[in-house]
C-alpha positions in Angstrom: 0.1 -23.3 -0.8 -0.1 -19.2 -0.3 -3.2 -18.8 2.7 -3.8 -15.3 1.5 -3.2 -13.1 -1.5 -3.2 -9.1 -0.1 -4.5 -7.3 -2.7 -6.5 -3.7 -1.3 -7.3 -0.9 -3.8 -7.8 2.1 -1.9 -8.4 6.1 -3.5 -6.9 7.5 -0.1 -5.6 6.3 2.6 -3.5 3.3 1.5 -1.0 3.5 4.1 -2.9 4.0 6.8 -5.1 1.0 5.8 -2.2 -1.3 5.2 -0.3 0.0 8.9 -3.9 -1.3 10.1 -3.8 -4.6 8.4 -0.3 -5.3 9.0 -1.1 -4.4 13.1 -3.4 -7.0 13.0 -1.6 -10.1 11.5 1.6 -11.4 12.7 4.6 -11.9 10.5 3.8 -9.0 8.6 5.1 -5.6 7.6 4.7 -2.4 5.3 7.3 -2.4 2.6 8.0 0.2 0.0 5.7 2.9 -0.1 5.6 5.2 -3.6 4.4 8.5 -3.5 3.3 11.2 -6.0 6.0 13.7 -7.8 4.6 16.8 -8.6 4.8 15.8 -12.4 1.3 14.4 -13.4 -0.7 17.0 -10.9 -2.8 17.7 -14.5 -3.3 14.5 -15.3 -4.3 12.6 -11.4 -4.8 16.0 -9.0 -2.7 14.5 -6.7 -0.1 16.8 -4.4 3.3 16.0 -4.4 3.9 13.4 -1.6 0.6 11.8 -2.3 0.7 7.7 -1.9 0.3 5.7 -5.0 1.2 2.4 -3.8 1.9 0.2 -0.7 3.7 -2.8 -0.7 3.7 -5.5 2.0 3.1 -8.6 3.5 0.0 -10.0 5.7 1.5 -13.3 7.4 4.4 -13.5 5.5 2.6 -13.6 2.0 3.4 -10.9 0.0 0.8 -8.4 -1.4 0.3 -8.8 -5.0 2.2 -6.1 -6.9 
């Protein structure tokens, strides 16, 4: 039975917030990390190198995707 299902929905700050998490669990770590192109800047505002997802894993359970 999966303890805990990681799921955070963040407007900023989604790494930094999942570095935090994963500092505070053991048997966890950040995985891939997808950022912004600068295709879509219209659209969602966002710079170029802007994080639009984190994945990773809080006590070995990996976050929902």
């Amino acid at each position: 039975m999966q303890k805990i299902t990681p799921f955070l929905w963040f407007d900023e700050q989604a790494e930094e917030a999942a570095k935090f998490y994963t500092s505070i669990f053991k048997n966890s770590k950040i995985g891939k990390v997808s950022r912004s192109g600068r295709e879509g800047y219209e659209v969602h505002g966002k710079k170029a190198g802007t994080v639009m997802t984190v994945e990773f894993e809080i006590d070995g359970q990996k976050s929902w995707r």
